[in-house]
N, C-alpha and C positions, 0 to 999 in steps of 0.2 A: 504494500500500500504506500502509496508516493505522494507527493504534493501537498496540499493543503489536508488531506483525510490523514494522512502519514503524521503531520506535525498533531492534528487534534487526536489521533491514538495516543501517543507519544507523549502529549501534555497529559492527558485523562490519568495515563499509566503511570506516571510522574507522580501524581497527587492522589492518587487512591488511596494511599495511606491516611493523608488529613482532607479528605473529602465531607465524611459525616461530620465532620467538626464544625464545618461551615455551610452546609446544606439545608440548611432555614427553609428556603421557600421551597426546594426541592422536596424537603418532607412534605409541608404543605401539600405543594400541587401533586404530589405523590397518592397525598391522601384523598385531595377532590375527584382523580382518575379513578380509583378504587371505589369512589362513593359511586360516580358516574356509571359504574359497572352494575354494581348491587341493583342502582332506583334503573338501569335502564336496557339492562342487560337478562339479570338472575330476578328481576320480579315482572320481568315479559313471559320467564317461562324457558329461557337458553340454560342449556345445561352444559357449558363447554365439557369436550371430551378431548379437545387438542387447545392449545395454549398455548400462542408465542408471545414475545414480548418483545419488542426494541428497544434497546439502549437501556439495558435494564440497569447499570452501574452499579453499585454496594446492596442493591437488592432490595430498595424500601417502596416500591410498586410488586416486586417480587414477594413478599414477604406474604403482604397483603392475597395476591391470589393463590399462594399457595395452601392458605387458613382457608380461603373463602372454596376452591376448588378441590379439593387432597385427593378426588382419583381421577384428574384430569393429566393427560402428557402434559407437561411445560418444558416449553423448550423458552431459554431464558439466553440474551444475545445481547452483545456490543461487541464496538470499535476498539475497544480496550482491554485488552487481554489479563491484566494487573485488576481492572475494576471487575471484570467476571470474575477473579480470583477471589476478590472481596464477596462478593455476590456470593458465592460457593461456600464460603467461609461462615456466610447467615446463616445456609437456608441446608446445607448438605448436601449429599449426593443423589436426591430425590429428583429433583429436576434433570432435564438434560439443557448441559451449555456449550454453544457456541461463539467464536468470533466470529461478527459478521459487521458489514458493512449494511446498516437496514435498507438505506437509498437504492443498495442492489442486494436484495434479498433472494435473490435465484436459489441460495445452496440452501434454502430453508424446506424445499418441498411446495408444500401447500398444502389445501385441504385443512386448514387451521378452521374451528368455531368462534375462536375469538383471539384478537391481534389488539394486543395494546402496545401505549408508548407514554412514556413522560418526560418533556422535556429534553426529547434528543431528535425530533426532527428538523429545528430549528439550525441544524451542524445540515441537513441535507444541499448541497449544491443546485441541485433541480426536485423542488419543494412538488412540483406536477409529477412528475414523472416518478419520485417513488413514491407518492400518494398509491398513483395508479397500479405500477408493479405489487403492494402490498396489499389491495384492492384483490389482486388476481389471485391471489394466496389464501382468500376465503374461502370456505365451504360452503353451501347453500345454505341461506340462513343464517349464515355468519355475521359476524360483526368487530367493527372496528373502532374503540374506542383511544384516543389519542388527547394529549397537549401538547404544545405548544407555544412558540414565542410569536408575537403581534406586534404592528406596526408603532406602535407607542413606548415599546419596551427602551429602558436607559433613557428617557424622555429629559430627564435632569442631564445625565452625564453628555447630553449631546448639544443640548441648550449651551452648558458652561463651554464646551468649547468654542459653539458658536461665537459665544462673546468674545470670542477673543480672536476672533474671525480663523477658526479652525475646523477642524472635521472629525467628529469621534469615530474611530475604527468597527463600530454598532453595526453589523451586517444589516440588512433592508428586508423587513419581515411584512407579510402582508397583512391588510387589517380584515377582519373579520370579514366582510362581504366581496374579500376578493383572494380570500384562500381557493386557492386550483384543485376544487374537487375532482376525481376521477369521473371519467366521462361512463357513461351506464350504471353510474351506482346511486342510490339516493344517499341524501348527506341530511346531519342536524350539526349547528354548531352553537357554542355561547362564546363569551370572556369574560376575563374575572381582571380587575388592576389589581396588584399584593405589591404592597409598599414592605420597601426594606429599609433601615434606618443604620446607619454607621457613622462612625464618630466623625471624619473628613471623608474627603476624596479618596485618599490618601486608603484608608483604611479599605474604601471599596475595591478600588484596584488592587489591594495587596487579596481580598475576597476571590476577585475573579481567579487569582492566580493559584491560591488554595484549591480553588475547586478544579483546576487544572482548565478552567474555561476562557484563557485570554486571547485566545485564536483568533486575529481580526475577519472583518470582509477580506472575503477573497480581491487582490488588487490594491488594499490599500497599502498604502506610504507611512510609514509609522514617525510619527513626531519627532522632534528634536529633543533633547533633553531639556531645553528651555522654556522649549513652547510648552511641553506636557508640566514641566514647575510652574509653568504660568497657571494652567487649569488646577494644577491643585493647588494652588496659594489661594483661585477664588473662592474654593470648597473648603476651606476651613469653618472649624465648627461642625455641627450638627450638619447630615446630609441624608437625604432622603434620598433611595432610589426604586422608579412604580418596575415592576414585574408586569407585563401586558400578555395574561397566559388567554390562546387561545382554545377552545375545548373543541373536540371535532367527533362524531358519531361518520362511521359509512357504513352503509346497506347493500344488499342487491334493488336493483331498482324496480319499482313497484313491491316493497315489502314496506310497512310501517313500523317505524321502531319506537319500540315500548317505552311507558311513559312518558 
């Protein structure tokens, strides 16, 4: 794995170690996917019997369906091979784990009842395209519940560069009514803002790197050491930064999804 996917393995595996130390809203939105499942999924009446997961990292989406599913296959998958190790390290040798690349999910098979994700398709390079491929991996009746990162997300940390006539490395995420649903499937989506508070700038940026997630837009130019002291001398003090999770349901098309 080469180029930008190569550096975000690399990072992820890097920080696995102090991942759960800083994963605040990751638990959170961890935990809203897992709700989303129960109210829209498991009280429609879906009984998974296969189970994949994308980007499942240290396992706190995983955790969740393995309580809520116990004789279902799960097959449990990331980019990071260090973070699946963490994963394994939760939940045991009950699941089966793969490294994969979810955006190209080919080595997965298919025929899954139910595909989740939290918070790792936001790293996909073409957000349509493995919408779509992960779409084809369903089994009739299947369903795909997912999060997501939305066009609002780092809203502060992009702002403060602005002021200072710069550009924040914030890859370009879509907003809600213009996520690229797969073509033949029906969709439901919501979003949620989740406000993160840290002491400066300072502190946020040292966050991203904890969690091994500092990987810019593809193409960007990365600051100067000056200009980046500029932006964080404006963020001293108290800083807020919003979370812009976007929530995503996929179906086969003409089925109605529960709840």
């Amino acid at each position: 794995m080469n180029g930008r996917k190569g550096r975000i393995a690399q990072a992820f595996s890097a920080r696995a170690g102090s991942y759960d130390d800083v994963a605040a809203v990751q638990r959170v939105v961890a935990a809203r996917v897992a709700a989303r499942v129960a109210a829209r999924v498991v009280a429609g009446g879906l009984r998974p019997k296969r189970i994949l997961e994308i980007g499942c990292g240290t396992g706190f989406l995983s955790e969740a369906l393995a309580a809520a599913f116990p004789g279902a296959e799960l097959v449990l998958t990331d980019i990071s091979p260090a973070m699946l190790a963490r994963c394994r390290a939760r939940l045991g040798d009950g699941p089966a784990y793969k490294v994969l690349d979810g955006e190209h999910p080919e080595a997965a098979e298919g025929g899954f009842d139910l595909i989740v994700s939290s918070l790792a398709m936001q790293w996909f390079g073409d957000l349509r395209g493995g919408l779509a491929r992960l779409a084809g991996l369903l089994a009739p009746g299947g369903r795909m519940v997912f999060a997501t990162l939305g066009a609002g997300n780092f809203a502060e940390w992009a702002a403060a560069h602005a002021a200072q006539g710069l550009q924040s490395g914030t890859p370009k995420y879509p907003a809600l009514d213009a996520v690229p649903w797969p073509e033949g499937f029906g969709h439901a989506g919501a979003e949620e803002f989740v406000t993160q508070d840290y002491a400066d700038g300072a502190a946020f940026a040292r966050s991203l790197k904890m969690l091994g997630a500092g990987e810019p837009a593809a193409g960007y130019k990365p600051l100067t050491a000056g200009a980046f002291r500029r932006v964080l001398e404006s963020l001293r003090g108290g800083f807020g930064v919003t979370y812009h999770v976007l929530y995503g349901e996929v179906f086969r098309a003409g089925e109605i999804p529960s709840g």
